[in-house]
PALUM-476993 format. One record per residue (C-alpha): x, y, z; residue in one letter; residue number from 1. Coordinates in pm, 1 decimal. Layout:
px=X py=Y pz=Z resn=a resi=NUM $
...
//
This chain:
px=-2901.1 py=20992.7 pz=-2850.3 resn=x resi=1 $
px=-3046.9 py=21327.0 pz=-2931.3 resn=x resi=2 $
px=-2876.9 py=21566.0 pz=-3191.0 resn=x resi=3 $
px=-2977.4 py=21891.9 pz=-3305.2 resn=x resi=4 $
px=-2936.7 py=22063.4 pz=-3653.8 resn=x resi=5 $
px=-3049.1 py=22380.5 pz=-3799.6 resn=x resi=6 $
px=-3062.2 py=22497.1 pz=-4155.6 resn=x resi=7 $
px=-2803.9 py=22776.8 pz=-4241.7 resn=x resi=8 $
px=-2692.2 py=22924.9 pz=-4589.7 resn=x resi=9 $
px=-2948.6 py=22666.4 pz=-4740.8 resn=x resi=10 $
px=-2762.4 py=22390.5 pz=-4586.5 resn=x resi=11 $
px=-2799.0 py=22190.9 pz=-4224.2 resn=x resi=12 $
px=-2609.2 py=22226.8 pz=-3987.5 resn=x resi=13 $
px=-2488.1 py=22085.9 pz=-3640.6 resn=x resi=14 $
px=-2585.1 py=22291.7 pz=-3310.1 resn=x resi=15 $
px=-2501.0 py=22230.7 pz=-2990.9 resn=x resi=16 $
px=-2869.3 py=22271.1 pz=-2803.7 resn=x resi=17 $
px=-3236.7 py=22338.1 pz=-2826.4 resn=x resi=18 $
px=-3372.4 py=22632.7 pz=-3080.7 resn=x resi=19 $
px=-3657.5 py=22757.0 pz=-3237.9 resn=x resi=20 $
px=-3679.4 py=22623.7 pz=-3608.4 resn=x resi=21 $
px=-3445.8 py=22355.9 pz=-3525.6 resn=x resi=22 $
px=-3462.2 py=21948.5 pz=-3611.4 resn=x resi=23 $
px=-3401.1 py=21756.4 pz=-3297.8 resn=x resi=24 $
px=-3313.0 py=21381.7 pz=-3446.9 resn=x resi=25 $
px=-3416.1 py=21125.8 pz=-3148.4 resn=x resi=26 $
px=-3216.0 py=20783.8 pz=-3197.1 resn=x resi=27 $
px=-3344.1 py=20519.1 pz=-3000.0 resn=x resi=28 $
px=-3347.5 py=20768.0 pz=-2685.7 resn=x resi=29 $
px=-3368.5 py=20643.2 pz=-2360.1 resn=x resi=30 $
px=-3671.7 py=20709.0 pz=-2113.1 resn=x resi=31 $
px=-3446.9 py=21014.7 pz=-1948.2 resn=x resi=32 $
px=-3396.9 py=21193.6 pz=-2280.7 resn=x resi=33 $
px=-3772.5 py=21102.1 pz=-2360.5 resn=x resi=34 $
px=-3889.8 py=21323.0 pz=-2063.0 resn=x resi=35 $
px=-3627.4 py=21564.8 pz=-2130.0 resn=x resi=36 $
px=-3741.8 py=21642.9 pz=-2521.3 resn=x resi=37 $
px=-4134.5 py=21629.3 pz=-2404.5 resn=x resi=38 $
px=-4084.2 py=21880.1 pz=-2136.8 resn=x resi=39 $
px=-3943.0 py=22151.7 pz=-2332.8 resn=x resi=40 $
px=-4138.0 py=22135.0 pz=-2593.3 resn=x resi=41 $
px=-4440.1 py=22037.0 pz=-2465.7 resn=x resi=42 $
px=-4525.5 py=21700.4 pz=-2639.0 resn=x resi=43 $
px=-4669.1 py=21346.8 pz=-2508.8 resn=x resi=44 $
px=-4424.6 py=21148.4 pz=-2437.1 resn=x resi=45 $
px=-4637.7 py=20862.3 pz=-2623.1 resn=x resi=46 $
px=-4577.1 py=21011.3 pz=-2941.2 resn=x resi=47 $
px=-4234.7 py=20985.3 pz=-2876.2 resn=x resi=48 $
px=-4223.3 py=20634.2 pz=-2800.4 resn=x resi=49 $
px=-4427.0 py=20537.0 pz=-3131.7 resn=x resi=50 $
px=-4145.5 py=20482.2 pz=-3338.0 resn=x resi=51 $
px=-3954.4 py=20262.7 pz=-3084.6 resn=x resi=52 $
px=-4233.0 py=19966.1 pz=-3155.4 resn=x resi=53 $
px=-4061.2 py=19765.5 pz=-3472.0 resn=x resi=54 $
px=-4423.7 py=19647.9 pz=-3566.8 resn=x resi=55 $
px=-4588.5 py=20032.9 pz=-3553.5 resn=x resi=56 $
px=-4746.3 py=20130.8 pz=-3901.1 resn=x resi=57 $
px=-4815.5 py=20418.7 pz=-4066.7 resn=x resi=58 $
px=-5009.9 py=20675.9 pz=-3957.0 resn=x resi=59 $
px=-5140.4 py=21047.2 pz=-3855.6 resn=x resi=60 $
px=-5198.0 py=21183.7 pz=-3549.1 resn=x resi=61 $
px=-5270.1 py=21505.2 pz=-3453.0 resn=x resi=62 $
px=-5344.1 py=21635.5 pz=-3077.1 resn=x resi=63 $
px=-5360.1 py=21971.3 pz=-3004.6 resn=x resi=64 $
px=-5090.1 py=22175.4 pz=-3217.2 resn=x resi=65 $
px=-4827.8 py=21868.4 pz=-3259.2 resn=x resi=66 $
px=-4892.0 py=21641.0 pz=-3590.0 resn=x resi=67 $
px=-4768.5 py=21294.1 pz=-3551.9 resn=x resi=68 $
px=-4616.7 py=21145.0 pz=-3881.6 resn=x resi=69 $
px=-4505.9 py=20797.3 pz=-3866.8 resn=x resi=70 $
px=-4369.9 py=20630.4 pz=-4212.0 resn=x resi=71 $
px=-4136.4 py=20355.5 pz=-4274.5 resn=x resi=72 $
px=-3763.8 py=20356.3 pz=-4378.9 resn=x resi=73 $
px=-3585.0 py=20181.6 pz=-4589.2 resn=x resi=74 $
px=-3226.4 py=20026.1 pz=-4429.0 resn=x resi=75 $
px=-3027.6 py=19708.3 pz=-4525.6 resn=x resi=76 $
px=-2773.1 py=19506.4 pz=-4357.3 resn=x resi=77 $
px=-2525.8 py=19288.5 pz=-4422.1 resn=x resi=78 $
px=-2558.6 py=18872.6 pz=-4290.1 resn=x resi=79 $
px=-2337.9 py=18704.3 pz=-4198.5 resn=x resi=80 $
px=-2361.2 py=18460.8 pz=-4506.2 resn=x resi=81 $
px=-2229.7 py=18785.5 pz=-4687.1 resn=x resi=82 $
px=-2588.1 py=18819.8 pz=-4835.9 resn=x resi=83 $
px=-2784.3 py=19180.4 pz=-4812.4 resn=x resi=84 $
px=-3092.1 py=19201.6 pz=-4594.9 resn=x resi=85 $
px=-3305.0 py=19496.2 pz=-4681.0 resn=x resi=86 $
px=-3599.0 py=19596.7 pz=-4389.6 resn=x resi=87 $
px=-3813.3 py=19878.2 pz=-4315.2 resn=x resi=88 $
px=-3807.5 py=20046.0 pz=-3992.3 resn=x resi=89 $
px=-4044.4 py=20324.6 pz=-3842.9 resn=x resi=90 $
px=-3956.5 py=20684.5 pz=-3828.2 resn=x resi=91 $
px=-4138.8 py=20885.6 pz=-3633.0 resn=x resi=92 $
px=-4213.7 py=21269.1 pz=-3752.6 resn=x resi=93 $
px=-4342.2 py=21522.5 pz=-3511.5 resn=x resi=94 $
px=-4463.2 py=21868.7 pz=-3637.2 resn=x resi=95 $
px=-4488.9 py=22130.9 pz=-3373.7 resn=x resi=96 $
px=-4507.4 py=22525.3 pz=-3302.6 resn=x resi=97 $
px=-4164.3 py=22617.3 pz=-3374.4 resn=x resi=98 $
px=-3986.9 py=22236.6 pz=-3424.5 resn=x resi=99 $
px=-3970.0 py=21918.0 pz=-3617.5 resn=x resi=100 $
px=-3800.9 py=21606.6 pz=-3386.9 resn=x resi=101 $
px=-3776.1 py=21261.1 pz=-3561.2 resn=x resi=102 $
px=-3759.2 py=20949.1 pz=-3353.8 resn=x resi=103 $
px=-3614.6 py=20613.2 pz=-3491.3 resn=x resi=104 $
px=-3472.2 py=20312.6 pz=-3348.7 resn=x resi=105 $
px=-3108.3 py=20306.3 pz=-3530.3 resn=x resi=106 $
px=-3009.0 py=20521.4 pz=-3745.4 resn=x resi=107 $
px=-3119.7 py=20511.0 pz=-4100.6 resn=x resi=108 $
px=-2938.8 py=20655.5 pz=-4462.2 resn=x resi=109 $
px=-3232.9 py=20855.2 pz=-4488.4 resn=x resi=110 $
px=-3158.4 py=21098.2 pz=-4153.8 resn=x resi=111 $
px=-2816.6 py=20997.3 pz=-4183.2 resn=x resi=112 $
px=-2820.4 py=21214.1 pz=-4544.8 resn=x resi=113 $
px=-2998.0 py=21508.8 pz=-4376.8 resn=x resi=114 $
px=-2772.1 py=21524.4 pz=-4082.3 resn=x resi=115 $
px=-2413.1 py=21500.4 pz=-4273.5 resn=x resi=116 $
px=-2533.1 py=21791.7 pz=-4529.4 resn=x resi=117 $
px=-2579.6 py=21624.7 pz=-4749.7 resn=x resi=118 $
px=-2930.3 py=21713.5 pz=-4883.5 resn=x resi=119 $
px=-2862.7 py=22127.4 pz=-4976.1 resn=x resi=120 $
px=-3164.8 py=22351.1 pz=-5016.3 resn=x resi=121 $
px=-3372.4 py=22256.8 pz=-4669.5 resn=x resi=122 $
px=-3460.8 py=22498.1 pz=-4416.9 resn=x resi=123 $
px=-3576.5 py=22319.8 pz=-4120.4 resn=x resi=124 $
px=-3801.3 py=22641.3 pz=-3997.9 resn=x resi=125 $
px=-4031.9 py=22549.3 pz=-4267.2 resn=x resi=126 $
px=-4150.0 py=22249.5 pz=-4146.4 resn=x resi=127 $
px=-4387.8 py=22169.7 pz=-4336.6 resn=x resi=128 $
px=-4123.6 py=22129.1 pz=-4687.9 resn=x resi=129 $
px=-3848.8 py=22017.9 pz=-4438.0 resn=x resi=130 $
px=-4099.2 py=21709.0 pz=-4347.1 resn=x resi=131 $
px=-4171.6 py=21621.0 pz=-4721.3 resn=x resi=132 $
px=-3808.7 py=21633.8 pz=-4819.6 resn=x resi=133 $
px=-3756.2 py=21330.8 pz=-4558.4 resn=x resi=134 $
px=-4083.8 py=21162.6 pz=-4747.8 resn=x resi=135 $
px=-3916.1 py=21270.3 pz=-5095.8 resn=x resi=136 $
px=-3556.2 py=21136.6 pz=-4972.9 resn=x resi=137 $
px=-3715.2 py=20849.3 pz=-4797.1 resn=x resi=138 $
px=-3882.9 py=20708.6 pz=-5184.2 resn=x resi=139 $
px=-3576.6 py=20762.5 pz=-5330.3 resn=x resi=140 $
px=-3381.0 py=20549.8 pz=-5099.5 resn=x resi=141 $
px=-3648.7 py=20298.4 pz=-5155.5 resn=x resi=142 $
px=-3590.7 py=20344.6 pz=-5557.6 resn=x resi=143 $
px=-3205.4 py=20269.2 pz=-5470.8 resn=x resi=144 $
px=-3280.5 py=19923.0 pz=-5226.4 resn=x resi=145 $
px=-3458.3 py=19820.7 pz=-5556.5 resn=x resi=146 $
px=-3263.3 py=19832.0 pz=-5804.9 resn=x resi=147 $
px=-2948.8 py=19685.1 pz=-5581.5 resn=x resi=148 $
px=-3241.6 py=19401.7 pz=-5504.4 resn=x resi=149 $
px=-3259.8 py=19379.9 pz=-5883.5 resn=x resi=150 $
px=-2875.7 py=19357.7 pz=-5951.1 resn=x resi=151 $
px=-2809.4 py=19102.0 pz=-5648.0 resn=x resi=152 $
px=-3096.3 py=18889.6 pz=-5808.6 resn=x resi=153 $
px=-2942.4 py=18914.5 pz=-6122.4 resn=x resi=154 $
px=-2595.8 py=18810.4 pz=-5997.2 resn=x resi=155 $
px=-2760.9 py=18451.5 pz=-5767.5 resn=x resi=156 $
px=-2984.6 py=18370.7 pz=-6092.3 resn=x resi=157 $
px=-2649.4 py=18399.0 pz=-6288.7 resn=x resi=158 $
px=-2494.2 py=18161.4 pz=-6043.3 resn=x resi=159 $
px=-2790.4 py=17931.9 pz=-5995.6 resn=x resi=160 $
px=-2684.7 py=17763.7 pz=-6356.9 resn=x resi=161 $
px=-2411.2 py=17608.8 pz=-6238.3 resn=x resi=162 $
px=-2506.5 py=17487.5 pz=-5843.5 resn=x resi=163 $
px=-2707.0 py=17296.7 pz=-5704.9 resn=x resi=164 $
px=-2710.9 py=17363.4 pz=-5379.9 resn=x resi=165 $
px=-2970.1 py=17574.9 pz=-5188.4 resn=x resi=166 $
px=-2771.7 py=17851.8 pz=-5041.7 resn=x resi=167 $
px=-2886.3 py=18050.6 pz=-5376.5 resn=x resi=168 $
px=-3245.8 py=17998.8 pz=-5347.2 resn=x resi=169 $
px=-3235.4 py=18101.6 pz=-4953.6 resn=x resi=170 $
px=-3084.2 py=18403.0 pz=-5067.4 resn=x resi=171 $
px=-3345.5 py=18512.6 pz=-5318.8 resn=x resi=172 $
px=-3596.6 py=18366.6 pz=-5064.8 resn=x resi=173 $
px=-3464.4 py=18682.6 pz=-4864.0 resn=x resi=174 $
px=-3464.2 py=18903.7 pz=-5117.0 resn=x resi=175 $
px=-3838.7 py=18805.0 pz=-5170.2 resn=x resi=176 $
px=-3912.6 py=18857.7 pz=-4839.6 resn=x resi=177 $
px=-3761.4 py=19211.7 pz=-4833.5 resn=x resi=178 $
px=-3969.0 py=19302.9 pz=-5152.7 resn=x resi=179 $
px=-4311.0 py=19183.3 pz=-4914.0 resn=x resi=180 $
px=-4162.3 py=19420.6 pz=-4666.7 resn=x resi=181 $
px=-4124.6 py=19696.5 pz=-4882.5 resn=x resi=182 $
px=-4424.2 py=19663.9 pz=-5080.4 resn=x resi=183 $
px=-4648.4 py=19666.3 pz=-4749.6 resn=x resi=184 $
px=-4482.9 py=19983.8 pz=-4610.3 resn=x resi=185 $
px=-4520.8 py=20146.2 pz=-4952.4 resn=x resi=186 $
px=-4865.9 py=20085.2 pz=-4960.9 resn=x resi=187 $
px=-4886.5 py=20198.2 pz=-4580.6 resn=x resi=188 $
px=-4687.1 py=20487.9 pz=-4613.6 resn=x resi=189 $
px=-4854.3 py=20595.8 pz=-4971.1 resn=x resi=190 $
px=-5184.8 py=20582.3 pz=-4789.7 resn=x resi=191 $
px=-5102.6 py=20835.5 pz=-4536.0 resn=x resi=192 $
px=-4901.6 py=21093.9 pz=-4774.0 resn=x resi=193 $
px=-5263.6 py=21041.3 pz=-4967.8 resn=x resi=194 $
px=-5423.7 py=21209.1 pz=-4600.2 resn=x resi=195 $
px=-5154.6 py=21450.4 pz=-4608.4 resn=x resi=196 $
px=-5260.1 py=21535.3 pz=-4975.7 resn=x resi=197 $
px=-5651.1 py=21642.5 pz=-4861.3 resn=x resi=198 $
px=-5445.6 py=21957.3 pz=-4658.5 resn=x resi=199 $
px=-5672.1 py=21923.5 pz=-4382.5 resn=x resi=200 $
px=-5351.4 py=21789.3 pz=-4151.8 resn=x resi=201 $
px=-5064.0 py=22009.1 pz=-4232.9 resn=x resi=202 $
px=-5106.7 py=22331.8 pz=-4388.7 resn=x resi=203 $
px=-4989.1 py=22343.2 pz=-4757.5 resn=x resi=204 $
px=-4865.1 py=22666.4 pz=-4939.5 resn=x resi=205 $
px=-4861.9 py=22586.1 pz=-5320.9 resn=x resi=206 $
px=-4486.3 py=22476.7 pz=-5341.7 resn=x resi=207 $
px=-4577.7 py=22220.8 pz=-5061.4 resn=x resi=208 $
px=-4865.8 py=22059.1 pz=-5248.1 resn=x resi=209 $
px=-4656.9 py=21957.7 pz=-5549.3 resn=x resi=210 $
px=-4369.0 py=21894.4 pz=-5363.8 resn=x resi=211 $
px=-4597.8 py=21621.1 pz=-5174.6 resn=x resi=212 $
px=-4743.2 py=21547.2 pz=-5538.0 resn=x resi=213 $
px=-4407.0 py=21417.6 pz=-5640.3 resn=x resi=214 $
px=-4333.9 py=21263.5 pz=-5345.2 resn=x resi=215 $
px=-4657.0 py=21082.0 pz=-5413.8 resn=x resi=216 $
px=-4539.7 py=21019.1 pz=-5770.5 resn=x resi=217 $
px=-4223.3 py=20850.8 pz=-5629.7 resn=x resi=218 $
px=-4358.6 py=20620.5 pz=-5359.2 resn=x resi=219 $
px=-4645.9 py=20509.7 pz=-5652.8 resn=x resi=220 $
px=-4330.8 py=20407.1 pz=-5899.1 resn=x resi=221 $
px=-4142.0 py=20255.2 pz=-5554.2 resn=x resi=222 $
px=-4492.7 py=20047.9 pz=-5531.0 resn=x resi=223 $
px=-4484.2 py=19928.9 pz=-5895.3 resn=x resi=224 $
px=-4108.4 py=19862.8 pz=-5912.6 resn=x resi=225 $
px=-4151.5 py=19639.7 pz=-5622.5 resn=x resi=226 $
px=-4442.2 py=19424.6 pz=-5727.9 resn=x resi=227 $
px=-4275.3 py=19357.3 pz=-6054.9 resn=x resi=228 $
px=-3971.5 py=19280.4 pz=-5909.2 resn=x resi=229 $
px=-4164.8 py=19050.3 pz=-5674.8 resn=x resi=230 $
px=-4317.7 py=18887.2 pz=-5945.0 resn=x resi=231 $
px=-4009.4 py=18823.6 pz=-6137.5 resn=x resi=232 $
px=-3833.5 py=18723.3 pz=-5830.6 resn=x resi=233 $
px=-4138.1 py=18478.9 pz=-5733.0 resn=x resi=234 $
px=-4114.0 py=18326.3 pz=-6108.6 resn=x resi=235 $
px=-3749.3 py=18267.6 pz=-6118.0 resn=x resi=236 $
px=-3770.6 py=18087.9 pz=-5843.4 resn=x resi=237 $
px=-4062.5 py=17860.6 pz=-5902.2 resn=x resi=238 $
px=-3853.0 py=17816.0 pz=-6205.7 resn=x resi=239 $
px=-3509.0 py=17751.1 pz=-6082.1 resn=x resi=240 $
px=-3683.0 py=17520.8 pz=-5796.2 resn=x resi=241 $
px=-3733.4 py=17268.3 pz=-6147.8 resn=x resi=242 $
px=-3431.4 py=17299.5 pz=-6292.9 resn=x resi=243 $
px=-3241.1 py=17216.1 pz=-6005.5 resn=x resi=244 $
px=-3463.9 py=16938.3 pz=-5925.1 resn=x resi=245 $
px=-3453.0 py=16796.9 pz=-6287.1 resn=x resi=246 $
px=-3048.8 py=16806.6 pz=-6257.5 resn=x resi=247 $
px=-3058.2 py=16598.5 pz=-6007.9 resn=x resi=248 $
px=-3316.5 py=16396.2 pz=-6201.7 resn=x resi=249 $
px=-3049.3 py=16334.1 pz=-6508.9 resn=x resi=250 $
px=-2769.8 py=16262.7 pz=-6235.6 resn=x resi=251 $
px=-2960.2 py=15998.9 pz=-6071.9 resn=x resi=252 $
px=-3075.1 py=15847.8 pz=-6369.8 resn=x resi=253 $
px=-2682.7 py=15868.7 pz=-6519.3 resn=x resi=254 $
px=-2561.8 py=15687.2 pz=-6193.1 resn=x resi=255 $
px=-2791.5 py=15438.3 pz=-6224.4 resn=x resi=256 $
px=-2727.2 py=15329.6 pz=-6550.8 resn=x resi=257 $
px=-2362.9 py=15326.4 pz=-6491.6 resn=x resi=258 $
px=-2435.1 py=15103.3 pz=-6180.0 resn=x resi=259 $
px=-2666.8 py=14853.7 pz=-6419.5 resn=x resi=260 $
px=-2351.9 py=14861.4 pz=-6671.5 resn=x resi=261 $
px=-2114.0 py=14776.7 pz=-6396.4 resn=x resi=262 $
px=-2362.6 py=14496.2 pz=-6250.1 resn=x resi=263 $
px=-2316.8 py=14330.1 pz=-6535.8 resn=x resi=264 $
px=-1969.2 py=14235.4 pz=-6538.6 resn=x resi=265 $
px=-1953.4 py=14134.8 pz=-6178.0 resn=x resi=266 $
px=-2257.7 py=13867.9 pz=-6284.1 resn=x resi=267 $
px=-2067.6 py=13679.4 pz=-6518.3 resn=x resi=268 $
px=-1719.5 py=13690.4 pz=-6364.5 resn=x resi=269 $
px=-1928.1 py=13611.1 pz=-6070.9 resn=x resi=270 $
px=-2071.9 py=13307.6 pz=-6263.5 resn=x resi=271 $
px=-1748.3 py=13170.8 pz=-6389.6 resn=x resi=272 $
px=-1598.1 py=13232.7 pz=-6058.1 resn=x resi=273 $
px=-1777.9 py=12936.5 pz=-5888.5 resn=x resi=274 $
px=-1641.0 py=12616.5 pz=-5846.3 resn=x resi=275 $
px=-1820.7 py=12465.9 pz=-6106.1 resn=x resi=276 $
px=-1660.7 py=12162.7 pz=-6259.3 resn=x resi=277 $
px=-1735.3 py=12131.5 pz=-6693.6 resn=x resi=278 $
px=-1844.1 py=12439.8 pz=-6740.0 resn=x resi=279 $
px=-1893.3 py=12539.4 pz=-7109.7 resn=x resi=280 $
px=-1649.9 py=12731.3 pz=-7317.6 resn=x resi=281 $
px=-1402.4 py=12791.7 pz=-7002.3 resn=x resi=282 $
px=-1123.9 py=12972.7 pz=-7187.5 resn=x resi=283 $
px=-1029.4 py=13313.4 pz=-6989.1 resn=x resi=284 $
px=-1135.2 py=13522.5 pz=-7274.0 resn=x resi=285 $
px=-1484.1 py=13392.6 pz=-7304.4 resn=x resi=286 $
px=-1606.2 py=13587.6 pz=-6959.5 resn=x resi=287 $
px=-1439.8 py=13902.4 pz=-7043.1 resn=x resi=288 $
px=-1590.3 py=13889.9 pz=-7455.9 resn=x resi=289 $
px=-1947.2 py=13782.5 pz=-7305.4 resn=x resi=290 $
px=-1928.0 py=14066.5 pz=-7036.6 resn=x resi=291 $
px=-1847.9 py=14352.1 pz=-7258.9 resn=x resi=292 $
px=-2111.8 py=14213.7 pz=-7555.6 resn=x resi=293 $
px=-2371.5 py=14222.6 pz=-7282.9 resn=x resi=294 $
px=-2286.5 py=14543.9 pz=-7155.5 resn=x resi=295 $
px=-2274.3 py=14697.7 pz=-7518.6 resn=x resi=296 $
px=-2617.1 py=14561.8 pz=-7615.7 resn=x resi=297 $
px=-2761.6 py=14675.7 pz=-7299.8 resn=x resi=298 $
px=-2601.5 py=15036.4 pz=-7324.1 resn=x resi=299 $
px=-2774.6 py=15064.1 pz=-7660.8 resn=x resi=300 $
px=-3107.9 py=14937.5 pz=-7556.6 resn=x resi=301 $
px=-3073.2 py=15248.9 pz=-7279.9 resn=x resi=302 $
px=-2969.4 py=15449.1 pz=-7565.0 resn=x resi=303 $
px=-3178.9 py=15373.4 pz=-7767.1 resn=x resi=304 $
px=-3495.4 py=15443.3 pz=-7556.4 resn=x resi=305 $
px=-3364.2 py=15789.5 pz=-7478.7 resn=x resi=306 $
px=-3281.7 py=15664.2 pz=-7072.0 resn=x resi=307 $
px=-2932.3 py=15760.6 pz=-7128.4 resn=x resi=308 $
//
């Protein structure tokens, strides 16, 4: 699918074909509009095709006048267990004479903010600033997917007192998995804003270097946020992991001495039950009296050395 948008009265727009200035958003385009979008404006169809690869990182290229920029996205999706998966996905970035054209497999919040207006204050003929305001939208979508990791961990470690199943665990074992994800891309993607930074790739007027300053500033607190999260997230489980497993510790070691309470009983009724001829002190009340003295003096011996 190919869309086209174009910045008017400091806000995007929708337009119906190819312009100068214009953003042309690629998602996951099919080999036809491939050709078509190369042709007219004179690009390697390669370039276009980077951000269809799931496993691409990030990078720079630049061949003749076209700069390739590919970062990763944040984007989350529900399971359906009803948990939250949170990925990254790769967005390609191309810079040319008179256009910027992003490529991406689905669609993510990040162009999905862009394209619905959302974002006020962008001219897409400066491409340059229109390019970092994706990077400077893109960290703080990655801000957001950390602090609902952070609440959603919050809620399972709230339930994980009172279960013991493992459906809790698997679900923060996603949302650890998610923070590795993130914190590899923001590493990734940090790197590359750092080769933007030199202003040897992209020319930078003044307002562009600190607007890709901040940008920098934001995936560097992205970074943090998700290594301590991580770390948190990595300790609570370790530490949930015990407590469930020493729950289920004190049950097994409560059903067993009910079961060596209970055994006791059955021996002596057991005992009496034979057909034993002169047995001592036969009366019907003997069993039951011996029984529950036995049992009592054995419940306090388990009591007594703390095994119940």
């Amino acid at each position: 699918m190919i869309t086209y948008f174009k910045s008017e009265n400091n806000q995007i727009c929708s337009i119906p074909a190819l312009e100068p200035g214009c953003w042309v958003n690629m998602i996951h385009p099919d080999e036809e509009e491939i050709a078509s979008v190369s042709q007219a404006l004179e690009l390697d169809p390669a370039f276009l095709r980077a951000a269809l690869d799931e496993e691409e990182t990030s990078r720079i290229e630049v061949e003749d006048d076209v700069t390739l920029l590919i970062v990763d996205i944040p984007y989350s999706e529900e399971q359906k267990d009803g948990g939250m998966l949170f990925s990254t996905l790769p967005l390609a970035i191309l810079v040319t004479k008179q256009n910027v054209v992003t490529v991406s497999l689905e669609e993510t919040s990040v162009v999905r903010d862009f394209a619905g207006g959302l974002v006020k204050n962008v001219n897409t003929a400066m491409k340059t600033r229109f390019t970092l305001n994706l990077m400077l939208r893109a960290a703080g979508k990655y801000l957001f997917h950390l602090r609902q990791i952070e609440k959603i961990s919050s809620k399972i470690e709230g339930e994980l007192y009172k279960s013991l199943k493992n459906k809790e665990l698997i679900q923060l074992l996603t949302l650890e998995k998610s923070l590795v994800y993130f914190t590899t891309s923001l590493k990734s993607t940090e790197t590359t804003l750092e080769k933007l930074l030199r202003g040897r790739i992209l020319k930078l007027y003044e307002e562009d270097q600190d607007l890709l300053e901040d940008v920098i500033i934001e995936f560097k607190q992205a970074i943090e946020m998700a290594d301590i999260y991580s770390n948190i997230l990595s300790g609570t489980m370790d530490a949930f992991a015990s407590v469930i497993s020493n729950n289920l510790n004190i049950i097994m070691k409560v059903l067993t001495v009910i079961t060596i309470l209970m055994t006791i009983p059955n021996i002596v009724f057991s005992f009496y039950g034979m057909n034993v001829q002169d047995m001592p002190l036969p009366h019907t009340w003997f069993p039951v009296t011996l029984s529950i003295a036995i049992t009592g003096l054995t419940w306090l011996v388990l009591k007594k050395k703390n095994l119940y």
